[in-house]
C-alpha positions as CSV (number, residue, x, y, z in Angstrom):
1,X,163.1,-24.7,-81.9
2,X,160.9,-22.2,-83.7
3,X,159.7,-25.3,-85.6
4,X,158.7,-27.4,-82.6
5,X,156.8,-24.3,-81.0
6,X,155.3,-23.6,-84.1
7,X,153.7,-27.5,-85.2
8,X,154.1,-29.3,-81.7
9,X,151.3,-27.8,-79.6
10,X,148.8,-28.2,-82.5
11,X,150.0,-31.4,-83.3
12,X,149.0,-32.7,-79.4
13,X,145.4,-30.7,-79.5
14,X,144.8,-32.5,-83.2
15,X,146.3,-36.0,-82.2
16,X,144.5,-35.6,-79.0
17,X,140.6,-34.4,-80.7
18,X,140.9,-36.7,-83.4
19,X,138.1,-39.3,-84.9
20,X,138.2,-42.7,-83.4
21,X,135.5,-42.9,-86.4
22,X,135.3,-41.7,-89.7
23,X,133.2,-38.9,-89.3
24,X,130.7,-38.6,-92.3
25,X,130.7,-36.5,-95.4
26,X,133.9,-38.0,-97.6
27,X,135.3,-39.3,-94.3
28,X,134.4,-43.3,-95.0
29,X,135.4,-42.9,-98.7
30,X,139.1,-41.5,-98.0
31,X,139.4,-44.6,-95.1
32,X,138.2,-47.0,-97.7
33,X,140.9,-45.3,-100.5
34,X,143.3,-45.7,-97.8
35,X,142.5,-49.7,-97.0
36,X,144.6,-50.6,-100.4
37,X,145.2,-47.4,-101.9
38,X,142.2,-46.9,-103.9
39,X,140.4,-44.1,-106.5
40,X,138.0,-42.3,-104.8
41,X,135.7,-39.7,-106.8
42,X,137.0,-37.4,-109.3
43,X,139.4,-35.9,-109.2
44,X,140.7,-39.1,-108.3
45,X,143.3,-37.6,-105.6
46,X,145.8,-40.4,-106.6
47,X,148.1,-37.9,-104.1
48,X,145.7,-38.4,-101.1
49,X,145.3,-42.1,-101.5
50,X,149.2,-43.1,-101.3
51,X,149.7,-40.1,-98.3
52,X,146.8,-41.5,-96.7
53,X,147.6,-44.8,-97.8
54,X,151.2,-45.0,-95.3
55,X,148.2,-45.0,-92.2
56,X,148.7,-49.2,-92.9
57,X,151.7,-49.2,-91.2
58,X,150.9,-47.3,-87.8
59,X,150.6,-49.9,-85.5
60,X,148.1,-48.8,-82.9
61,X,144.3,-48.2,-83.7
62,X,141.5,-48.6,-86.0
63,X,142.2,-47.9,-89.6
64,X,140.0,-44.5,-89.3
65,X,142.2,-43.6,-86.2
66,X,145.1,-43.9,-88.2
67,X,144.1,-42.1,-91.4
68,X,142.8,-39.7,-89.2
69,X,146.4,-39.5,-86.8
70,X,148.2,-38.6,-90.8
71,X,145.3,-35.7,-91.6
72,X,146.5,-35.0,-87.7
73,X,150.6,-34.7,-89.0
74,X,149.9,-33.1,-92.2
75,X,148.4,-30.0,-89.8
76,X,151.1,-29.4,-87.7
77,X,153.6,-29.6,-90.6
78,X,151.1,-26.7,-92.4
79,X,151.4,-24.8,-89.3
80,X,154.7,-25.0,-88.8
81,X,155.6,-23.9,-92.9
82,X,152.9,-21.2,-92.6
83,X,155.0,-19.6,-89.5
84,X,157.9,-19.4,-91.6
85,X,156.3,-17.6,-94.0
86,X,154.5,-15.3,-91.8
87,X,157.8,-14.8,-90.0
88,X,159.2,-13.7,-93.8
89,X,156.9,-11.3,-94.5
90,X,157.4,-9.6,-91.1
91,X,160.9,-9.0,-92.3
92,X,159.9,-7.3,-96.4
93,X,159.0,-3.7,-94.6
94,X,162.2,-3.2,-92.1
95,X,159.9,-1.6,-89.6
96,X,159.0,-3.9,-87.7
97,X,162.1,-5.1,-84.6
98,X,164.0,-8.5,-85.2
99,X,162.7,-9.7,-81.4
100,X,158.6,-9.1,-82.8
101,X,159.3,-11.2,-85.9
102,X,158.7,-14.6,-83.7
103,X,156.1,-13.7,-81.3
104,X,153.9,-12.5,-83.9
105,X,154.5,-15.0,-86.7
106,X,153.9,-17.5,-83.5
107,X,150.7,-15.5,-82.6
108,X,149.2,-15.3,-86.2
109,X,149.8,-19.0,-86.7
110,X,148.2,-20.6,-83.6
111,X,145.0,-18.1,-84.3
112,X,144.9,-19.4,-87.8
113,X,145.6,-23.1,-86.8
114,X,143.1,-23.6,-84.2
115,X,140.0,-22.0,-86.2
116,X,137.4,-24.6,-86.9
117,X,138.4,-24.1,-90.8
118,X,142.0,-25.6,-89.7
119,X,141.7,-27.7,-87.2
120,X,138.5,-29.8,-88.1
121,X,140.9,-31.0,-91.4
122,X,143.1,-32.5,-89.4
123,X,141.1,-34.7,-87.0
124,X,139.1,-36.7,-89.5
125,X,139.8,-38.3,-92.7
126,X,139.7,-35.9,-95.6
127,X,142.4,-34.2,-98.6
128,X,142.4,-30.8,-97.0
129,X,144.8,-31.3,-94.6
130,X,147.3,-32.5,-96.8
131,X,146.3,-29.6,-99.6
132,X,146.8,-27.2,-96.7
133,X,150.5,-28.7,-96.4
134,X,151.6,-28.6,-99.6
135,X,150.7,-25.3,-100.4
136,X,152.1,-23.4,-97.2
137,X,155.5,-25.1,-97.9
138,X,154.9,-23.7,-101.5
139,X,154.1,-20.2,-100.6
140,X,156.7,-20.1,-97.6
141,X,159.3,-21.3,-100.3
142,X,158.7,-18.7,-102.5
143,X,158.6,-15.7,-100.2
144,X,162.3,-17.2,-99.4
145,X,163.3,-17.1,-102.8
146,X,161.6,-13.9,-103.6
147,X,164.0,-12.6,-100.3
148,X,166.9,-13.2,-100.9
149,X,167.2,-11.4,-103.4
150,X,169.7,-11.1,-106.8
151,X,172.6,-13.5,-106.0
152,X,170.3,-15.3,-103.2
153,X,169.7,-19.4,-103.2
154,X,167.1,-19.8,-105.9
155,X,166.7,-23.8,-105.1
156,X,163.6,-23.1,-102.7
157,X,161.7,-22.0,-106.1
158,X,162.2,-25.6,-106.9
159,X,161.1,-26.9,-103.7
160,X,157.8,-24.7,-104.7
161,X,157.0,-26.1,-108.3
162,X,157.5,-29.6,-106.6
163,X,155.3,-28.9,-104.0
164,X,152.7,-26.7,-106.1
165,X,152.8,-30.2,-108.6
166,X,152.3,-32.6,-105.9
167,X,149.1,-30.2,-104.6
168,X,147.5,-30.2,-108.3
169,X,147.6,-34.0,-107.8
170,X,145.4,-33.8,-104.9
171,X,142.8,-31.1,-105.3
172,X,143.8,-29.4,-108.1
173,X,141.1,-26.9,-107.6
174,X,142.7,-25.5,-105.0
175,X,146.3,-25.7,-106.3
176,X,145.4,-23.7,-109.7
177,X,143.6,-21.0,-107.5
178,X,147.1,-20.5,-105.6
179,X,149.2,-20.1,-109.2
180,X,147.3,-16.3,-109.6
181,X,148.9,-14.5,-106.0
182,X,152.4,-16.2,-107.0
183,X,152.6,-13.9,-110.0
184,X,153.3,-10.9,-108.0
185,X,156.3,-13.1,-106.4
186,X,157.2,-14.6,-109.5
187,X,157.8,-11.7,-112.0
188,X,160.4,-10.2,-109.4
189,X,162.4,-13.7,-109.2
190,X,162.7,-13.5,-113.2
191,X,163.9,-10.1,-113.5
192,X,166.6,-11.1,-110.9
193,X,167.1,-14.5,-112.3
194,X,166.3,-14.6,-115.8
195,X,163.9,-17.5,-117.5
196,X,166.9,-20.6,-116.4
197,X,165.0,-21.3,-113.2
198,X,161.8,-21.3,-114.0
199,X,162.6,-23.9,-117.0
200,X,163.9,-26.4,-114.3
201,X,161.0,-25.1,-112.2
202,X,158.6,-26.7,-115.1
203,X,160.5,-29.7,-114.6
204,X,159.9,-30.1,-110.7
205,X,156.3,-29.2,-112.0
206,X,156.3,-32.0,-113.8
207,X,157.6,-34.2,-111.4
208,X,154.5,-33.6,-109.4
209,X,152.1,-34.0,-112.0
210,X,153.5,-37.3,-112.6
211,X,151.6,-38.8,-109.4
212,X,148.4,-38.8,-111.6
213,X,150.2,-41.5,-113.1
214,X,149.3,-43.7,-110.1
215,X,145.5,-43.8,-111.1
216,X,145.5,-45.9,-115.0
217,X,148.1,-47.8,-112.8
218,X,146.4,-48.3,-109.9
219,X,143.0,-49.0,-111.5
220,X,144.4,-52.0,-113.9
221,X,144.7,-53.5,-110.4
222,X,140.8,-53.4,-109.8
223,X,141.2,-52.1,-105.5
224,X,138.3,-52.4,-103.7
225,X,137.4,-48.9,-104.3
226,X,138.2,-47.9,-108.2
227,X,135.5,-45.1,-108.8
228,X,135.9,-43.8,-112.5
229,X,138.2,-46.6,-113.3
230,X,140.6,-44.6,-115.1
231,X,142.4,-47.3,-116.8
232,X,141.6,-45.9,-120.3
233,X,142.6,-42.8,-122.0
234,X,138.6,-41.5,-121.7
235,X,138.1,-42.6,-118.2
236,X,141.1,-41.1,-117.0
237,X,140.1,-37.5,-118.7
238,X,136.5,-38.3,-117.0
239,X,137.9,-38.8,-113.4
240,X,141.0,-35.8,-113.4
241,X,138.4,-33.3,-114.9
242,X,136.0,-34.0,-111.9
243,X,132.9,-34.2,-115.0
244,X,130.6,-36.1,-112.4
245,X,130.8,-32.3,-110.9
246,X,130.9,-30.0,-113.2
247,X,127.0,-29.9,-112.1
248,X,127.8,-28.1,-109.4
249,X,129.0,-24.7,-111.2
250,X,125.0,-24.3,-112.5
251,X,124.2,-20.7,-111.8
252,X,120.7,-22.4,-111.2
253,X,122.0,-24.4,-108.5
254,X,122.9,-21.8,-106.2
255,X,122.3,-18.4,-104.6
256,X,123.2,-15.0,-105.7
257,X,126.6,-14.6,-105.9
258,X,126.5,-12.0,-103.5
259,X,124.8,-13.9,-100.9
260,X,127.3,-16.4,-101.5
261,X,130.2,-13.9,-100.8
262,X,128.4,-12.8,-97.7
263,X,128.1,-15.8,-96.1
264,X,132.0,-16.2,-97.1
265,X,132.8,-13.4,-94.9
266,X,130.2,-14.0,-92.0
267,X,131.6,-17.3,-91.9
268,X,135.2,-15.8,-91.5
269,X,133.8,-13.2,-89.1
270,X,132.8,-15.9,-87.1
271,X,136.0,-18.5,-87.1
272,X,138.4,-15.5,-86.7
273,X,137.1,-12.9,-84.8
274,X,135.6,-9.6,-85.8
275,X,138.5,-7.8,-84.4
276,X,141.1,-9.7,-86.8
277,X,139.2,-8.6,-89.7
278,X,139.3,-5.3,-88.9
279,X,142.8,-5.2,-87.4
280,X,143.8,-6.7,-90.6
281,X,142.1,-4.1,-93.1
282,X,145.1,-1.8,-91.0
283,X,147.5,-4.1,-91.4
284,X,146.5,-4.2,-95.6
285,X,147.2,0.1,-95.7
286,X,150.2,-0.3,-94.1
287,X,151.8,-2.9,-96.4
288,X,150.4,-1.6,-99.5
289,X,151.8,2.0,-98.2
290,X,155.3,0.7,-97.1
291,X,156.7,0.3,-100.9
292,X,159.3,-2.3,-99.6
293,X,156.1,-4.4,-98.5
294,X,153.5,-3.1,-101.1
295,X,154.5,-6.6,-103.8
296,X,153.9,-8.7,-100.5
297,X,151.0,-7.4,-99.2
298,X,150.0,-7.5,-102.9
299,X,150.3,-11.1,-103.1
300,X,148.8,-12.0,-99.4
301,X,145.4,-9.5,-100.6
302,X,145.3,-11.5,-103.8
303,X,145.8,-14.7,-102.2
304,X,142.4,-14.0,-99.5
305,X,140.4,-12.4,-102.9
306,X,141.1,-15.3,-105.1
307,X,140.3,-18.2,-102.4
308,X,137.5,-16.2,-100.8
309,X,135.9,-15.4,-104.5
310,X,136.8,-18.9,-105.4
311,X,134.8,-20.7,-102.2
312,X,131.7,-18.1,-103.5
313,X,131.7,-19.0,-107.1
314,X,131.2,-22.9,-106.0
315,X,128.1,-21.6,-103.3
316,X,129.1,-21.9,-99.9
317,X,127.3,-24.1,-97.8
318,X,127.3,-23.2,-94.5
319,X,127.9,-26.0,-91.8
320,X,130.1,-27.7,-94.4
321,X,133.2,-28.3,-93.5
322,X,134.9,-28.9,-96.7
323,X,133.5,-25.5,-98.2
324,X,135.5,-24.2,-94.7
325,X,138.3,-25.7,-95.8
326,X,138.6,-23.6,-99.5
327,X,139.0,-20.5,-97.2
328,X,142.0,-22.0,-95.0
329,X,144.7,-19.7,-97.1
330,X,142.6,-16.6,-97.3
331,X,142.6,-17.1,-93.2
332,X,146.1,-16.9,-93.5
333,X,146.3,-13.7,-95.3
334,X,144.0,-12.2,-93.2
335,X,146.5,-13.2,-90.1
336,X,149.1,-11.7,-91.6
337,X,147.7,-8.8,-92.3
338,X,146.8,-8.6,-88.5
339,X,150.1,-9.0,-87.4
340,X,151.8,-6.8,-89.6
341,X,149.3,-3.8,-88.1
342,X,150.1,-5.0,-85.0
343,X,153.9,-5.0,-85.7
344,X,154.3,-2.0,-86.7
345,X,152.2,-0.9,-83.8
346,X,154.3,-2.3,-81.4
347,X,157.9,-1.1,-83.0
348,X,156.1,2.2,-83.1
349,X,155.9,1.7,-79.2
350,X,159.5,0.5,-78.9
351,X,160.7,3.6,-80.4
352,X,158.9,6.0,-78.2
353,X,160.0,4.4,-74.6
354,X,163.5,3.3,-75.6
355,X,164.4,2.9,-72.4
356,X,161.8,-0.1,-72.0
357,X,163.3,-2.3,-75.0
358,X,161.9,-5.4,-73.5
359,X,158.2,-3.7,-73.2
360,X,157.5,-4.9,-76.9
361,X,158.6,-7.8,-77.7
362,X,156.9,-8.8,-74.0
363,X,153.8,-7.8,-75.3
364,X,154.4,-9.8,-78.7
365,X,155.3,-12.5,-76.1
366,X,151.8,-11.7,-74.5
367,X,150.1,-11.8,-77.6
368,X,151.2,-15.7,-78.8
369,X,150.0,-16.9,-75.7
370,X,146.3,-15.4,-75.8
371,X,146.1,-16.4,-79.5
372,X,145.9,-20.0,-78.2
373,X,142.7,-19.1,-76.8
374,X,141.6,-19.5,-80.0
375,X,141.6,-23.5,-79.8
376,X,139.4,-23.1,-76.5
377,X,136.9,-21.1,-79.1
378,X,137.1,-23.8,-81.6
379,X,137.0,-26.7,-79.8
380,X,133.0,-27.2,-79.3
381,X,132.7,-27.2,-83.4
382,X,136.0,-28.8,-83.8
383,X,136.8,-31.9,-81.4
384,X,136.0,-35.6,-82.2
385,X,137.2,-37.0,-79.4
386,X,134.2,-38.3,-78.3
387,X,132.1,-39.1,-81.8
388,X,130.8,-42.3,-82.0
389,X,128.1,-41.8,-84.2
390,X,128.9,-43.0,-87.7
391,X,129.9,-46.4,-85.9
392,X,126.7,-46.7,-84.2
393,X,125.0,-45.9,-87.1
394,X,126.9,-49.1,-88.9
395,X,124.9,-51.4,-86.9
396,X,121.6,-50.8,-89.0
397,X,123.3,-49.5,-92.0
398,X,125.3,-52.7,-92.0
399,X,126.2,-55.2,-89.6
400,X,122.9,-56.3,-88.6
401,X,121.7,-57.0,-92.0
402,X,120.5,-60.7,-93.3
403,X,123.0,-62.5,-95.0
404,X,123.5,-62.0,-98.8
405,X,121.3,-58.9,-98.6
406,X,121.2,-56.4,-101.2
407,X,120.7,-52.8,-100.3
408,X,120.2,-49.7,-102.5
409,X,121.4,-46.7,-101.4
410,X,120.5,-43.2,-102.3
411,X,122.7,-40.7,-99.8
412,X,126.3,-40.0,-100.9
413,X,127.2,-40.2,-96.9
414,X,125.5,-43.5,-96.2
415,X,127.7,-44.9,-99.4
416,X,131.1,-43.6,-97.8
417,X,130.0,-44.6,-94.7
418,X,129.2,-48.1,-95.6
419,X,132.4,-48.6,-97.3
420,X,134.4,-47.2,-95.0
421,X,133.2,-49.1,-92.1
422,X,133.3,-52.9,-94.7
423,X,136.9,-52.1,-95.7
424,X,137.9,-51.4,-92.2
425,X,135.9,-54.4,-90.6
426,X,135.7,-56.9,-93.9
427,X,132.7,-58.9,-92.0
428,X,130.0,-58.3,-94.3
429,X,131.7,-59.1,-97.8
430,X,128.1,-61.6,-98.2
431,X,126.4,-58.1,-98.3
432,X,126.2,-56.0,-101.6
433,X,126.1,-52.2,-101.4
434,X,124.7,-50.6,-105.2
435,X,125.1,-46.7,-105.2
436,X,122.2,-45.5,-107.1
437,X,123.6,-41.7,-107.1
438,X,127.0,-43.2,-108.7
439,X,125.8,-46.1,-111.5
440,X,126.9,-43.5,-114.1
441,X,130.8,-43.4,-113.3
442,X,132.3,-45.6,-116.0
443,X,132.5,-49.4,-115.2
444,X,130.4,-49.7,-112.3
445,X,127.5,-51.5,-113.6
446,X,129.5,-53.8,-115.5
447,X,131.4,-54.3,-112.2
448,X,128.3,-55.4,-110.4
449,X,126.9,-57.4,-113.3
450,X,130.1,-59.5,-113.6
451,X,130.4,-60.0,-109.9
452,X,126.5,-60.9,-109.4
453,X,124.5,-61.6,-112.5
454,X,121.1,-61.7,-110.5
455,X,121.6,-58.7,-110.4
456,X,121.5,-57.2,-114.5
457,X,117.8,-56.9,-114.6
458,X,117.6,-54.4,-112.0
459,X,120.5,-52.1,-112.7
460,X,119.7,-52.3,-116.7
461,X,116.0,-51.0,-116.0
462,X,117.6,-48.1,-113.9
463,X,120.2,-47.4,-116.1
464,X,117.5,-47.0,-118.9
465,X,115.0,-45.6,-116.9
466,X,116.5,-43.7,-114.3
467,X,113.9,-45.2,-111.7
468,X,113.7,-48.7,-110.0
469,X,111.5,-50.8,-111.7
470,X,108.8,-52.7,-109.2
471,X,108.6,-56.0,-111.3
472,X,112.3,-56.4,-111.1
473,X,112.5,-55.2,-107.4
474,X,110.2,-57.8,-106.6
475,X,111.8,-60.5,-108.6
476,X,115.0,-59.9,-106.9
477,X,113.3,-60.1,-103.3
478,X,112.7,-63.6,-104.1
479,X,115.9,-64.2,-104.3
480,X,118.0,-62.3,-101.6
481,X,116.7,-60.1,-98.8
482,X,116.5,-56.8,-100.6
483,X,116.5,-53.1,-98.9
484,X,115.8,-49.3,-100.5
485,X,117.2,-46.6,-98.2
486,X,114.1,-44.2,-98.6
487,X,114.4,-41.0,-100.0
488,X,112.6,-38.0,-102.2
489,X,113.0,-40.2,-105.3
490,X,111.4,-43.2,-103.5
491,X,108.1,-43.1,-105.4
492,X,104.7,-43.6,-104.2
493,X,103.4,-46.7,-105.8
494,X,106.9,-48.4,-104.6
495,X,106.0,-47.7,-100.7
496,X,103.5,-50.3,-100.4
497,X,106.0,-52.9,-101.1
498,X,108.5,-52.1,-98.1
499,X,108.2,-52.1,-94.6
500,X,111.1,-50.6,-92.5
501,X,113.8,-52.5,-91.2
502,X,117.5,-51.9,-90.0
503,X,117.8,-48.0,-91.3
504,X,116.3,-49.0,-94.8
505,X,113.3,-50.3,-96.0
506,X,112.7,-53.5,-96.9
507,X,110.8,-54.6,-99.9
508,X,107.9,-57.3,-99.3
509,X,107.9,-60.7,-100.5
510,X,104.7,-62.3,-101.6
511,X,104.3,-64.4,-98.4
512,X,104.4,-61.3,-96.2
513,X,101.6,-61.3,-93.7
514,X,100.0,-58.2,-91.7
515,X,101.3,-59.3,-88.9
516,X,104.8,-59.0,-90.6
517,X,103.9,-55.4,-91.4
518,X,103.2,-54.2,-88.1
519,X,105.9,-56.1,-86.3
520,X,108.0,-53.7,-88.2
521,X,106.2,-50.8,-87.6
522,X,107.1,-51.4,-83.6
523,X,110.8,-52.6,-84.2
524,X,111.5,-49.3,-86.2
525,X,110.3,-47.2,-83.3
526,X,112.1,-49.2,-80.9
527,X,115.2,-48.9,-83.5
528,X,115.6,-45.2,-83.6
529,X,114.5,-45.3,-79.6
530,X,118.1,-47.7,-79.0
531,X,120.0,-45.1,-81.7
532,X,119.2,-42.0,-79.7
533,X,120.5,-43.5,-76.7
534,X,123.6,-44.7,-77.6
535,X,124.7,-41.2,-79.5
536,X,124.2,-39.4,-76.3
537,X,123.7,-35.7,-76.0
538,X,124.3,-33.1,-77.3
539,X,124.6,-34.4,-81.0
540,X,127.0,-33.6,-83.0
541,X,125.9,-30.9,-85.9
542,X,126.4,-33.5,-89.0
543,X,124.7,-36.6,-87.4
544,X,121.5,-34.0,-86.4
545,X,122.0,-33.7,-90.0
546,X,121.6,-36.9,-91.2
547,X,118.8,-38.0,-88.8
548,X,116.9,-35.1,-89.6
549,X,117.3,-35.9,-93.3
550,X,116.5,-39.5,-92.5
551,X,113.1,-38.7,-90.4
552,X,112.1,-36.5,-93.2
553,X,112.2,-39.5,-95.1
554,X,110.6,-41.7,-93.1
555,X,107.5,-39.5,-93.0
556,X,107.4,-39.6,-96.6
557,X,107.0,-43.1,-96.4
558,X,104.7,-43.5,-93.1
559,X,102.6,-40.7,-94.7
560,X,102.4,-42.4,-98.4
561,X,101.0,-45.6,-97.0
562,X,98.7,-44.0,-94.8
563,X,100.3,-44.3,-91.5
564,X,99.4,-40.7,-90.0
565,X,100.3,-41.4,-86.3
566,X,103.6,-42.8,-87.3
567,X,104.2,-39.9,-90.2
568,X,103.9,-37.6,-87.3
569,X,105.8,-39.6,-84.8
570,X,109.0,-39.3,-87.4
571,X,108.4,-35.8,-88.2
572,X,108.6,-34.7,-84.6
573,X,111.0,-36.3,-84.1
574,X,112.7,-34.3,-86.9
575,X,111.3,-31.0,-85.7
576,X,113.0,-31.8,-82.4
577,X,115.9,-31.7,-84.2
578,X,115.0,-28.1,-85.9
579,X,112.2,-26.5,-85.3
580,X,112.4,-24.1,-88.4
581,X,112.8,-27.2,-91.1
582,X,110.4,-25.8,-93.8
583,X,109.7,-29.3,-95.2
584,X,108.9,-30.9,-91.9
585,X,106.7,-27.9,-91.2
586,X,104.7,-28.4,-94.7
587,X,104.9,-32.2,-93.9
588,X,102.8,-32.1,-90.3
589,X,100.8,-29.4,-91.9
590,X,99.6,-32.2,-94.5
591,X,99.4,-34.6,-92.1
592,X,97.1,-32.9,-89.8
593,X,94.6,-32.2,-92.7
594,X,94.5,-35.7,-93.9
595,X,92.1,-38.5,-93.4
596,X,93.5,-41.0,-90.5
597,X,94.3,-44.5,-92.1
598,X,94.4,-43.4,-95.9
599,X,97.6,-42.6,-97.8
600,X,98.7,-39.0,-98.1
601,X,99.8,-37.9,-101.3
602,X,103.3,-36.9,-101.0
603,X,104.1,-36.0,-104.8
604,X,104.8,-32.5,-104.1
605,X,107.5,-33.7,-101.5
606,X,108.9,-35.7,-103.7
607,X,111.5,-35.4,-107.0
608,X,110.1,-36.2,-110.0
């Protein structure tokens, strides 16, 4: 019964808000993984592919739906683990009354659940849901074991290892960081139970680990997606070590450290409350005060320090909803906290009107059902009910293309999108998608090459290079209709040969006309015209995202070729988007000074 209260009601709100559509970020990649079980990028999450895999066999919905309707079960089953282990910590101190333990435990985990941080991992496709999962059966496992005590059943420390394996084969990131809080559990479980468990704990370990097993396997088979191909001894180190990303620890990359760490707690501030941040700084005295409590609240403080510091190290992005999701444990240990404060509060309360004994645990009662408000809070930032967007956008990025066109991309999202929305739809396999950002993962030139050998002069001169070459570009436009999504490493001397078409820029053949030119000039306004209207108002935060980024764009190109009333046209549009976008600004500034029918120089705006 506690169970059902505890995962049913955010099971409905997650079933009920989830994406009919991938959303964007990873969202098409993970729904593309999921088609035949594939490798997406490193680390690989050979875990996430066969979870998110089992979506096949839901009979009802599009394959994003149904990917989406897992992320949707793996929440609730976190929910329902992490208020079983907030309802065993309410019981370490002995203060706190037998009839609070529930209400609270119920309170703290519907507050933490239906924060955007929570609840946006389980409505779309994405890893974090599952990750989230795992590792609340694994800490609510271990504070059973730790519990009971000298004598008590130590088989849930097993169930932990198991689950603590199965989480490092799906973001192991996020699995390591959890191994550093254990150790305050873990050193009291050995000196009750001596070194014997924790050898067939490494075993269970083990047994976990074994899933990475799945990706040399997998990859032999060539799936449709097979990023890293980790078939090899090399490639497999490549892909598990994330290498492609070790980029992204540069200190040059990011902020301050400290400005990172503040915008980890504004952020919190902000999903949580104020108030549970500062009712949980009580609840933190009282634990570490209460020596009974002090190893526990030791082990909930480290777990919100490590994830909180670990989110910062990697720069937090705000807006990001997978940088939200690093800090879904250290919301949990900020809960607890609160209702620990709170508990002892209201036992304090019981004992000074002992003739009311129903007055607390009615308040506690009280207190589960207002934390719900929290998914009326959330709900604006968090719902995809209605998000239509990515498949809207699939019309121009893919369906309405020319047959056997060739299009290369340069954003990361427009990549997952497209092969998320092909391995769910399979009517454009004429069409052939290269993925400029990702020609260094191992294979994936030869992949191409082998598969279309028009093809090799093109990706050789990049591969050399690390630019498009124009000779070879227009070689291949004699040859198949051929597209450029633009973008800051677009250069200048390339813009005269495209004209926009669909979302991408085509690149001229030698027969086109003037007439041609300006023919697409008026379909791309009438294009983004037909795109507004269908997304609908308001827009959702990431789709204002990528049309901003995608007008910015534009303007480079309008603006290099010498269009200054278009350049203009796509950069207000932009600004309408965000007023404050310092590039857009510096972009009409330009514009306004230049000279009306000659080409602007845009190599400041762009990356060398």
């Amino acid at each position: 019964m506690k169970a059902l209260l505890a995962g049913v009601p955010p099971l409905f709100i997650y079933v009920s808000t989830a994406s009919g559509y991938a959303h964007w970020l990873d969202g098409g990649e993970f729904v593309a993984a999921a088609a035949d079980f594939g490798i997406s990028h490193p680390p690989g999450h050979p875990l996430a592919s066969i979870v998110l895999g089992a979506a096949n066999l839901a009979p009802i919905g599009a394959l994003s739906f149904r990917v989406a309707l897992v992320c949707a079960l793996l929440g609730a089953v976190a929910a329902v683990a992490l208020f079983f282990a907030f309802e065993s910590t309410l019981k370490v101190s002995g203060v706190i009354g037998d009839a609070l333990r529930f209400p609270l435990a119920l309170a703290a985990t519907w507050w933490v659940v239906g924060t955007q941080a929570w609840w946006f991992q389980a409505v779309r496709p994405e890893v974090y849901a599952l990750q989230a999962a795992l590792l609340c059966i694994a800490m609510e496992r271990l504070l059973r074991v730790s519990l009971s005590g000298p004598g008590g059943d130590v088989r849930p420390l097993y169930h932990a290892a198991l689950a603590l394996g199965l989480a490092l084969a799906n973001h192991h990131y996020l699995a390591v960081l959890a191994v550093v809080p254990s150790l305050w559990l873990l050193v009291g479980i050995w000196r009750a139970w001596g070194w014997r468990p924790f050898a067939w704990s490494a075993g269970f370990l083990s047994a976990g680990l074994l899933t990475y097993l799945y990706l040399p396997l997998r990859a032999l088979r060539e799936p449709f997606l097979n990023l890293g191909n980790p078939s090899t001894p090399g490639r497999f180190l490549w892909v598990v070590t994330a290498e492609a990303f070790q980029k992204s620890l540069s200190p040059d990359a990011v902020a301050p450290f400290g400005e990172r760490f503040a915008n980890v707690l504004l952020v919190t501030g902000e999903d949580l409350h104020v108030v549970t941040l500062v009712v949980a700084l009580l609840g933190a005295y009282f634990m570490l005060r209460v020596k009974s409590s002090r190893k526990y609240g030791l082990f909930w403080l480290t777990i919100w320090v490590v994830y909180a510091l670990g989110r910062a190290a990697l720069g937090f992005i705000r807006g990001n909803p997978d940088a939200l999701a690093y800090l879904m444990l250290s919301y949990a240990a900020l809960a607890v906290f609160s209702i620990f404060a709170i508990g002892v509060l209201l036992s304090a309360l019981a004992e000074a009107v002992p003739n009311r004994p129903r007055l607390a645990p009615a308040l506690g009662l009280i207190l589960a059902l207002a934390a719900s408000f929290q998914f009326i809070r959330s709900s604006d930032a968090s719902t995809l009910a209605n998000f239509v967007d990515t498949d809207v956008f699939d019309d121009g990025l893919r369906r309405a293309l020319p047959p056997r066109s060739i299009i290369l991309v340069h954003n990361p999202q427009t990549i997952f999108r497209y092969w998320g929305g092909e391995t769910e739809e399979l009517n454009r396999p004429d069409v052939t998608m290269i993925p400029l950002p990702l020609l260094t993962y191992p294979s994936l030139v030869d992949r191409f090459v082998k598969n279309e050998p028009e093809l090799t002069p093109l990706l050789r001169s990049y591969v050399l290079d690390g630019t498009l070459s124009v000779a070879e570009l227009q070689s291949l436009a004699a040859l198949r209709p051929l597209y450029i999504e633009m973008d800051v490493r677009v250069t200048q001397d390339m813009m005269d040969l495209l004209v926009p078409e669909h979302l991408y820029h085509r690149v001229l053949t030698a027969d086109t006309t003037e007439t041609d030119e300006a023919r697409a000039m008026h379909t791309h306004a009438k294009l983004w015209g037909d795109l507004y209207q269908r997304i609908g108002r308001p827009i959702e935060e990431h789709t204002k995202t990528q049309l901003l980024w995608r007008h910015y764009a534009d303007s480079l190109y309008f603006a290099g070729v010498g269009d200054i009333n278009a350049a203009l046209r796509t950069v207000g549009a932009g600004l309408a988007l965000n007023p404050h976008a310092r590039e857009l600004l510096m972009m009409r500034d330009a514009l306004k000074a230049a000279t009306p029918g000659e080409p602007v120089d845009v190599t400041p705006f762009m990356i060398r």
